[in-house]
Structures are given as C-alpha cells and as structure tokens.
Residue, then its C-alpha position, 0 to 999 in steps of 0.5 A: x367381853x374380854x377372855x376370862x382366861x387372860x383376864x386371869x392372867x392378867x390379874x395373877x401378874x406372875x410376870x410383865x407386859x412386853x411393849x412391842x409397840x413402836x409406831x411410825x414416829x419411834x420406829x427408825x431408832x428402835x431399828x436402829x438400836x437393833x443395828x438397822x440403819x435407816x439406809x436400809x430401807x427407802x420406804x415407809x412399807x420396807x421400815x415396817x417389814x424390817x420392824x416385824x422381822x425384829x418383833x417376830x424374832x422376839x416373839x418366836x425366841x425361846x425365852x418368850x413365853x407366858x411364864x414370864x412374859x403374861x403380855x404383849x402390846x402391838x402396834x396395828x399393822x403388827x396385829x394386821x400381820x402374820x407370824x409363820x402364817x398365823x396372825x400375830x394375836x392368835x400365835x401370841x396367845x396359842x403359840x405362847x401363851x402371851x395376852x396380847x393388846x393393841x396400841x389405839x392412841x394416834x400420837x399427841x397433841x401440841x401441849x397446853x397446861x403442861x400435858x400432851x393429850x391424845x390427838x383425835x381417833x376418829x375411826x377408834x369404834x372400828x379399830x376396837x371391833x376389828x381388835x375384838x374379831x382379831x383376839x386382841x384383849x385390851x388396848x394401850x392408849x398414852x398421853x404425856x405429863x411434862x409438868x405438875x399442873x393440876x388442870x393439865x393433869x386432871x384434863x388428861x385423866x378426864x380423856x384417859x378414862x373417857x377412852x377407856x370406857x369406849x374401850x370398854x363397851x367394845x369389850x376389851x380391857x383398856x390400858x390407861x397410859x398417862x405417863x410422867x416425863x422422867x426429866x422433869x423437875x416436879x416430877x414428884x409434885x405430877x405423880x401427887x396430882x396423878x395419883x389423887x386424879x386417877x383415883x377420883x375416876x376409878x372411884x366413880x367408875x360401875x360396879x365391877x368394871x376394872x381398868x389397867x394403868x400404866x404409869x412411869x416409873x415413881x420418884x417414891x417408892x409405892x407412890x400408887x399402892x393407893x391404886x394397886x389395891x382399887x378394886x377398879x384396877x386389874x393391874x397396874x404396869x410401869x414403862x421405863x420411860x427412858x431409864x435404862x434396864x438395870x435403873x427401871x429393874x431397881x425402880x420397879x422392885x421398889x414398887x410391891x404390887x407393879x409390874x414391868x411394861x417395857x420397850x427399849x429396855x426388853x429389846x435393849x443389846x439385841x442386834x441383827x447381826x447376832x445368830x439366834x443363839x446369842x439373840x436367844x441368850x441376849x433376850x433370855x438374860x433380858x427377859x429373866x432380869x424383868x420378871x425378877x424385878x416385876x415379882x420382887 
C-alpha cells in the first residue's frame, strides 16, 4: 500500500508536483530549452545521460526540497538511475523529502473521436512491481483530448481509471492524466464533458480507494471544484500544458484547491551554461513563484 507518510503529503498539498518526466519523444527539446543541442549527442543513450544531468541538477539544488516541491513524476530509466550513488526514488524521498511517481503510459495512439488514448502497455504489471520495490508511490499516466466529443472522452475516462485500478492493486497511488489541448476551440464545451465523465467513475469507485487527477489548466475558474471536493480524489494537479510560467501561475491561482504539476514551466530559463549560483537562483525564483500560485 502506498506510504502513509506520503499519502500525507500528498493530501495536505502545501506545494506542487514536479514533472521531471520528459520521455524519449520530448527529450531533445526540453535539452534543448536547457541550452543542449542536439549535435551534442549521437546517441539515444548520450540523450539520456545528458537529460539526467539536467534533471540531477534540478533535483540536488538547494530550492528543491519537500517544503514546497511535495512531488516529483520520473521518467523510467530516471527511476532505473542513481543520484550520487543513490537510486533517484530513495535520494528524492530520504535526501528531499519529495514523493516521487513514475510515468507508466507509453505514448498515444493515432486519434479517433477527437481523443489520443494511451497505446498499449503490455509489460505494465511488471514495471508497476519494479515501481513498488524501487520506493516509487504513485504512477502518472496521460491521454489526449483534442476536441468536445462526448464518445471520445467518455472513452478516454473509461481507459483512464481502468488503468488506475491496475495501479491500484499494484499498490500505488495512480495519477489520472486525461489532458485537454489548450488551443482547441471548444476547449470549454471538453473540460464540461471531462468533468461530468470523470465524476461518473469516481462515483462507482470502492469505498476508500482515491485516485489523483491531473488535468489542463480550465478556461473557467474552479471548473472542477466538483472533483477537488470527491472523496475519491486525493488531490487534483494541473499541467501547464504549454502556457508559459507566468499565465499557468495566473491560471492555477484562479483555480482553490489545485495544485501546480509543471514541466516546462518549472525548468523554463534554466540553461547549462549557468554556474550553480545563478542555476540555483533561476530555479529557486521559479520554484517559489509555483507553490505561491499552488497555495493562493
């Protein structure tokens, strides 16, 4: 069963979730955000060495601690990895005090009724038995809506919390990650449909099971407070989805009871080329500015 010091964590939400879990297909541009072009590297196995430079240093900086920064989503070979000798769940938990999650899902299918579902996991039983060995406490899974079809979306809610109740039997606290394209012209008329097809499955789910859901951030203000206040919700995160730091910042704060899960926008001005001092204050201005908007 998942930590119950974490689950605490989790649950008191005095900060945000980091996602430090660019996988093989969003790797070469967060690398090369951070100032690492691609004729850096020549291989896929120099890419990953170079992204878990970049996410150790995140890690290790002084800003980067459980006070504000309550979690942490990992890519699978980051899990598989070690941080000063430790493997990167155990120093994220002992060395930080940050909960940290694993990314299962294995990218997107072709979309079909305006929604990108999760292509098939066949070795998902194993990974979420080596996650549970490894110190890992929940899982972050994703899925795609690009347009307001009601069959489309109840679809994708249906795989959503199929998987998250795989990932609960394993143990571990599942991340629900259905997210809404930001540029779409009915954005509005998804989240509706979202929202209401979400709560129909967290309304059937056992007595005292709780999943996590992380959603874009919505065009109205405290459009899920419906699902913020489900007893089958442990805590509800927002991605940022594209918009930059200071827009997902303004957005979240609009949004009582949500907290920040943000990629891009966490590592957004951080460069290579810094020396740790400026790195450590870029990051620090960063981190501060996301838990403000994640407790407003």
């Amino acid at each position: 069963m998942p930590n119950k010091t974490q689950a605490e964590q989790m649950r008191k939400g005095a900060g945000f979730i980091a996602a430090l879990d660019q996988s093989g297909g969003s790797t070469p541009k967060a690398l090369r955000l951070y100032g690492v072009e691609e004729s850096a590297y020549s291989s896929d196995a120099e890419m990953y060495d170079l992204i878990h430079q970049m996410r150790s240093r995140i890690i290790k900086s002084p800003a980067f601690t459980g006070d504000k920064v309550i979690g942490a989503i990992l890519f699978e070979q980051t899990m598989d990895r070690k941080i000063d000798g430790i493997p990167t769940a155990t120093y994220l938990w002992e060395e930080r005090h940050v909960v940290p999650f694993l990314k299962i899902d294995k990218g997107l299918e072709a979309e079909a009724d305006g929604v990108q579902l999760m292509k098939p996991m066949p070795g998902l039983a194993a990974l979420l038995a080596r996650a549970a060995a490894a110190g890992i406490f929940g899982t972050k899974e994703r899925s795609v809506i690009n347009a307001a079809n009601a069959k489309g979306i109840d679809t994708i809610a249906a795989q959503q919390f199929e998987v998250g109740a795989q990932v609960r039997a394993a143990g571990l606290m599942p991340i629900l990650e259905p997210e809404v394209t930001i540029s779409i012209k009915d954005k509005a008329e998804a989240e509706d449909m979202l929202r209401d097809a979400l709560l129909r499955h967290l309304d059937k789910m056992p007595t005292g099971a709780q999943v996590m859901l992380k959603l874009s951030l919505p065009t109205k203000a405290n459009q899920y407070r419906t699902l913020v206040d489900h007893p089958a919700v442990m805590k509800i995160v927002a991605l940022s989805g594209g918009y930059s730091r200071d827009q997902a910042n303004a957005l979240l704060a609009q949004n009582h009871g949500i907290i920040a899960s943000f990629s891009r926008a966490l590592s957004e001005g951080l460069s290579v080329a810094q020396d740790d001092a400026a790195f450590d204050a870029t990051l620090g201005k960063a981190i501060d500015s996301i838990h403000a908007a994640s407790v407003a």
